[in-house]
C-alpha positions in Angstrom: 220.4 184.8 125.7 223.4 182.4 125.1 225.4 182.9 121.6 228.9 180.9 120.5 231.2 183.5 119.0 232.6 180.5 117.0 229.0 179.3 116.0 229.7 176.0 117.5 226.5 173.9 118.5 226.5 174.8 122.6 225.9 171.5 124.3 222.3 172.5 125.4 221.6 172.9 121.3 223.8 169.1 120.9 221.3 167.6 123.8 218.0 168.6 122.1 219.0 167.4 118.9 220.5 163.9 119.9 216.7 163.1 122.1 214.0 162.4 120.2 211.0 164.0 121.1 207.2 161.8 121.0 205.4 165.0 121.7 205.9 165.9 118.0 203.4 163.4 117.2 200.5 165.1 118.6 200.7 167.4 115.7 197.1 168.0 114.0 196.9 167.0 110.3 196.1 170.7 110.1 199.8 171.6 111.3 200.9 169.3 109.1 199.1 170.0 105.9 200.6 173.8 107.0 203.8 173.0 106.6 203.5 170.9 103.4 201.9 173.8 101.7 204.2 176.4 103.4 206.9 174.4 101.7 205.7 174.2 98.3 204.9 178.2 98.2 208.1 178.3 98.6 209.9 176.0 96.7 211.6 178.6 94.5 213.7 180.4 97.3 217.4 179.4 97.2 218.5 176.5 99.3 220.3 176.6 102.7 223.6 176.6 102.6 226.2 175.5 104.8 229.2 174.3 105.6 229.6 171.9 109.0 232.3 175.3 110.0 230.1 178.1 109.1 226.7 177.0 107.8 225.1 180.5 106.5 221.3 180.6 105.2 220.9 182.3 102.2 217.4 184.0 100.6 217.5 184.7 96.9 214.9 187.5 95.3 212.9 184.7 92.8 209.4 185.3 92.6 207.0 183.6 95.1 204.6 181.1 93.4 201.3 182.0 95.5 200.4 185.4 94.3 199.4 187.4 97.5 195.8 188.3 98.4 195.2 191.9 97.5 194.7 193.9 100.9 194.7 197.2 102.4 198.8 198.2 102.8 200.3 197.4 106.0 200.3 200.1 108.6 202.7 200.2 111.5 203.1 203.4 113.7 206.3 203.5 114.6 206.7 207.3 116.5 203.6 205.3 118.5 205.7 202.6 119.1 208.8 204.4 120.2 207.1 206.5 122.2 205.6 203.9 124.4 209.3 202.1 124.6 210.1 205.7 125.9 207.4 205.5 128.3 208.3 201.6 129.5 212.1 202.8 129.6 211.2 205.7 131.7 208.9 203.4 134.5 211.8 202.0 135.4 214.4 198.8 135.6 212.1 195.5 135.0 215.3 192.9 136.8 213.9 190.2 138.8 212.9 191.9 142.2 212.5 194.6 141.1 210.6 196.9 143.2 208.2 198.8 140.0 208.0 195.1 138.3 204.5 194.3 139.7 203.3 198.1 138.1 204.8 197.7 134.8 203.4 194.2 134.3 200.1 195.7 135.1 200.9 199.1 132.6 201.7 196.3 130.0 198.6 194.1 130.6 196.5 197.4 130.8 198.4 198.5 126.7 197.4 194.9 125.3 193.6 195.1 126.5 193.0 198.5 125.2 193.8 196.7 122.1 191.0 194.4 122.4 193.0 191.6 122.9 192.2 188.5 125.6 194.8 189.2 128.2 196.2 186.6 130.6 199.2 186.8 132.9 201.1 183.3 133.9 202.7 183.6 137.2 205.5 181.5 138.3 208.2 181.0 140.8 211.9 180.1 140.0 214.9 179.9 142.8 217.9 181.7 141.6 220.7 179.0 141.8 223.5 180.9 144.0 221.5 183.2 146.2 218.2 180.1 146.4 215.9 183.0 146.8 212.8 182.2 144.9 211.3 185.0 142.6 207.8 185.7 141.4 207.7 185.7 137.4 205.3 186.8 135.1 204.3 186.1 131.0 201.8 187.7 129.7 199.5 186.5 126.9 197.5 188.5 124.5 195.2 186.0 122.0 193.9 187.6 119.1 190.9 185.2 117.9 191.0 182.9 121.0 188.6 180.1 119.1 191.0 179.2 116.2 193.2 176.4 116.7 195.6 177.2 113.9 197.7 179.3 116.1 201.2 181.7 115.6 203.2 182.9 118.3 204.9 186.4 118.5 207.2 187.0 121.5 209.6 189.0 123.1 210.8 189.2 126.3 210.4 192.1 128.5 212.5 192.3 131.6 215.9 193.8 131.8 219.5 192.6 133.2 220.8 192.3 136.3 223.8 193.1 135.4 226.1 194.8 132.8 228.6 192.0 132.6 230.0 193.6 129.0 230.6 197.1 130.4 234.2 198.8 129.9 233.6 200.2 133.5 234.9 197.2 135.9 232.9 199.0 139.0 229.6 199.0 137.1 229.5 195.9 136.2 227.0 194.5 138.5 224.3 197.1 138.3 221.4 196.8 136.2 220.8 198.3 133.2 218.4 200.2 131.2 217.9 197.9 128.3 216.5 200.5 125.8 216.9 197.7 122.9 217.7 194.8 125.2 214.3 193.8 127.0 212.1 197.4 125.4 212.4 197.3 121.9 210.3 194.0 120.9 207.4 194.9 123.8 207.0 198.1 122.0 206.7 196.2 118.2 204.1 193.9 120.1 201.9 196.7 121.2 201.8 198.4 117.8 201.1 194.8 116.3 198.5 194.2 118.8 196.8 197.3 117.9 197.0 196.3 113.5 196.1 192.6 113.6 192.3 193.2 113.7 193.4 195.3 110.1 195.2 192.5 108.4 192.3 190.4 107.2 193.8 187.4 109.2 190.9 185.0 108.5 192.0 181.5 109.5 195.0 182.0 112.0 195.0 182.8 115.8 197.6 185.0 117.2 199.3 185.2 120.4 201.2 187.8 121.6 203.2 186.8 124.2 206.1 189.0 126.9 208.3 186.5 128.2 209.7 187.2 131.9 213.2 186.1 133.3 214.8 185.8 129.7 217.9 187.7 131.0 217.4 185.4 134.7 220.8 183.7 134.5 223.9 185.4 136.0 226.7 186.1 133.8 228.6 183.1 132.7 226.0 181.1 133.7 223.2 179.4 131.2 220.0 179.6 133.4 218.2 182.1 130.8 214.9 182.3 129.1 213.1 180.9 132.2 209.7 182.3 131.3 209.4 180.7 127.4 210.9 177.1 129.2 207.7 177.3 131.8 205.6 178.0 128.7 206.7 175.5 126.9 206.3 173.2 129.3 202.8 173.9 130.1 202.0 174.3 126.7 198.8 172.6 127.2 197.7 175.3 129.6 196.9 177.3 126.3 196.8 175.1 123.7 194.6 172.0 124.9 193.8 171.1 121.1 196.5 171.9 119.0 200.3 173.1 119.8 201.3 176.4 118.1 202.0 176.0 114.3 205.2 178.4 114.4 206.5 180.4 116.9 208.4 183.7 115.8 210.4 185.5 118.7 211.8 189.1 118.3 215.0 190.6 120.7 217.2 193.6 120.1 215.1 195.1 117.1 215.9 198.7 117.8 219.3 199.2 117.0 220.0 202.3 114.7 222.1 200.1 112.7 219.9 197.7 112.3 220.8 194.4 110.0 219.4 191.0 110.9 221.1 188.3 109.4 219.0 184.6 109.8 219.9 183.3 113.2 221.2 179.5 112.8 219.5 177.3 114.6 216.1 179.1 112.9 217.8 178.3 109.7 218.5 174.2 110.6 215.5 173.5 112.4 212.5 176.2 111.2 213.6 177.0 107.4 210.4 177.5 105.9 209.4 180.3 108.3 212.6 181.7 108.7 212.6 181.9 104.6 209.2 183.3 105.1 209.8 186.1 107.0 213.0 186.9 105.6 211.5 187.0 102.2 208.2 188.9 103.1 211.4 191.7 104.7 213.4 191.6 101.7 210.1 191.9 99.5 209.1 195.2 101.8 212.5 196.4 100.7 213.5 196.5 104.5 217.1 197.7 105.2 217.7 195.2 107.7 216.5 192.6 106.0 218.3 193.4 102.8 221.9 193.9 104.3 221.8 191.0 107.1 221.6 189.0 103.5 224.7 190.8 102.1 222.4 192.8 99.6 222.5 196.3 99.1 222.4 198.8 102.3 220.0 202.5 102.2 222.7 203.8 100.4 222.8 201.6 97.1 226.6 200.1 98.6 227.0 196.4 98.6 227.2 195.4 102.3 229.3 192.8 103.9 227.2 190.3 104.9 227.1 190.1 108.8 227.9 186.7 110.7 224.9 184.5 111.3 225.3 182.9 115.1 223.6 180.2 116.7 221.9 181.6 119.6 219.9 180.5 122.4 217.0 182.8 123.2 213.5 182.4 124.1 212.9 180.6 120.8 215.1 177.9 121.6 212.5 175.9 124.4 210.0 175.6 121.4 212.2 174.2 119.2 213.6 171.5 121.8 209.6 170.4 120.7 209.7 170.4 117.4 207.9 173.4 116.6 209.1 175.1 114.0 210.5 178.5 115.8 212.6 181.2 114.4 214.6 184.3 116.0 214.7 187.7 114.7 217.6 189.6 116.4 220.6 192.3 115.9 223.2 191.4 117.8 226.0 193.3 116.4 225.1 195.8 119.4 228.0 197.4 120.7 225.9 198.6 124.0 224.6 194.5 124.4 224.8 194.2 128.3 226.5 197.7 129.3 225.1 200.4 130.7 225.1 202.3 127.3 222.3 200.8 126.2 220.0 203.3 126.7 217.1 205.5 124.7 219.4 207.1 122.4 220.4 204.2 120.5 217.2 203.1 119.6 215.4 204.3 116.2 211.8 204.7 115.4 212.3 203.4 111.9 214.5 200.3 113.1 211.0 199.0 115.1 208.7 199.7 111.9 211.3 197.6 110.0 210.4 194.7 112.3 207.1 195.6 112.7 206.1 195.2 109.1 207.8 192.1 108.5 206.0 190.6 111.3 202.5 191.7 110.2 203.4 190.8 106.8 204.6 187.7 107.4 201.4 186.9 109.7 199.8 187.9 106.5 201.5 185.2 104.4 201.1 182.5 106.8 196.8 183.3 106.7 197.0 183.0 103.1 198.8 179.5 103.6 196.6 178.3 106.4 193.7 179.1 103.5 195.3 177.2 101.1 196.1 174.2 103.5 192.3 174.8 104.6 191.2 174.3 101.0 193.9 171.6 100.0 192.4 169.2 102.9 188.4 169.9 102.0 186.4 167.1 100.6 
């Protein structure tokens, strides 16, 4: 990922905005009718807002006009899911060529199907820039309800860095790392949600889980990263002949102990209503993290400083450049980001069933809009 300490727009960011994009056209009325109706649920959360220095997004606690559909409560085992980040830590660095990368893709395929989810892998090449040495990369795609067109995207990427550019120790600095939180923690969220969203009730969406490849290709310095959700996005078509993806959410460093996710910016400027969405559905679970990245009240019952929103290129960002509303889920106040420190023991099983939740029960919210859109555009 690329962030700007000084929440500047980077000039990849200035480039997408400035184009327009005709692809953006090709939206179904369904999409749009989404949207509309995702907006007037909720019309009663505070506005965005921002200065041009330091624009900050801001969710108030008014009540939501939709009333929810009653439902079983949300379950998400998070021992299960740290356990199995234990288990993808333990098999090993997943770097591009990596010698236990072609194993691990296939121990992740293997986690997703015993869910009784429709598993694809994507295979592509990409030529490192300095060395030219092409690489063999991998996504992999589990669709939950295949048929639907009316379709949400949870990702995270799953391989692991090259390097440890941020490490205090000079003569480690180009050895890979772990990436406990960094590359582990959202595959392990996606393989407890892939084993709950047959228990949600989701009657009308489709969802695809998706592990991006070769988010952490670029060398330091450099900004050739999220390779694996640009190839997506450019052969969107590939899985979506009908109908592009109605929102994409993408999770990365969700494990931290001292977890607090404040709303990323550009999901804030260019995907508001599902940022607000799944920021609310957090705050309305009484998440931690949720609750102090919006300068509420931490576990404790103190007020919390708000922590500093930061516009952040990640494997969201390529779906946004096509207008699809996309939004970023991330802690990176991470001391360990990109050292060899970041390892198994600063990861927490409740931080990945804080995420967790808020996923499923934002998946949940966006069904019961998809209904209402449903019903809005029936004769």
């Amino acid at each position: 990922m690329i962030f700007d300490k000084q929440t500047q727009l980077s000039p990849f960011i200035v480039a997408s905005l400035s184009n327009g994009d005709t692809r953006s056209s090709s939206l179904s009325r369904i999409f749009e009718s989404l949207i509309v109706v995702l907006a007037i649920t909720l019309c009663q959360l505070s506005e965005i807002h921002r200065s041009e220095s330091k624009p900050t997004p801001v969710v108030d606690s008014t009540p939501i006009i939709s009333p929810r559909p009653t439902a079983s409560p949300l379950i998400f085992d998070a021992q299960r899911a740290f356990t199995e980040l234990t288990e993808l830590v333990d098999r090993g660095q997943r770097y591009y060529g990596a010698p236990q990368r072609e194993e691990i893709i296939h121990w992740m395929s293997q986690r997703l199907s015993a869910a009784k989810l429709e598993v694809k892998e994507q295979r592509f090449t990409v030529t490192e820039p300095q060395s030219k040495v092409k690489y063999l990369l991998t996504n992999i795609v589990a669709r939950f309800h295949p048929d639907r067109t009316q379709r949400i995207i949870i990702g995270s990427h799953w391989d692991t860095r090259l390097w440890a550019e941020e490490d205090h120790d000079l003569k480690k600095r180009n050895l890979p790392i772990t990436g406990a939180n960094d590359g582990s923690s959202g595959v392990a969220v996606l393989f407890e949600i892939g084993r709950q969203l047959s228990h949600l009730g989701l009657n009308h969406i489709g969802v695809d889980l998706i592990l991006f490849d070769g988010e952490e290709f670029g060398r330091p310095r450099s900004d050739n990263y999220c390779v694996g959700s640009k190839f997506l996005a450019n052969h969107l078509q590939d899985l979506y002949p009908h109908a592009l993806p109605v929102g994409v959410i993408v999770i990365d460093m969700v494990g931290d102990r001292d977890l607090s996710f404040p709303p990323e910016l550009s999901s804030a400027k260019h995907a508001r209503a599902l940022t607000q969405l799944v920021w609310r559905e957090g705050v309305k679970l009484k998440l931690p993290a949720f609750i102090s990245g919006l300068g509420g009240e931490n576990h404790q019952g103190a007020k919390s400083r708000r922590p500093r929103s930061q516009w952040i290129i990640d494997d969201h960002s390529p779906f946004q450049e096509l207008k699809i509303p996309a939004t970023l889920l991330i802690d990176l106040d991470y001391p360990h980001w990109h050292t060899h420190q970041d390892t198994i023991d600063k990861v927490s099983p409740e931080s990945l069933r804080q995420a967790g939740l808020a996923l499923l029960a934002s998946l949940k919210r966006l069904d019961h809009i998809a209904s209402r859109a449903s019903s809005t555009m029936s004769p």
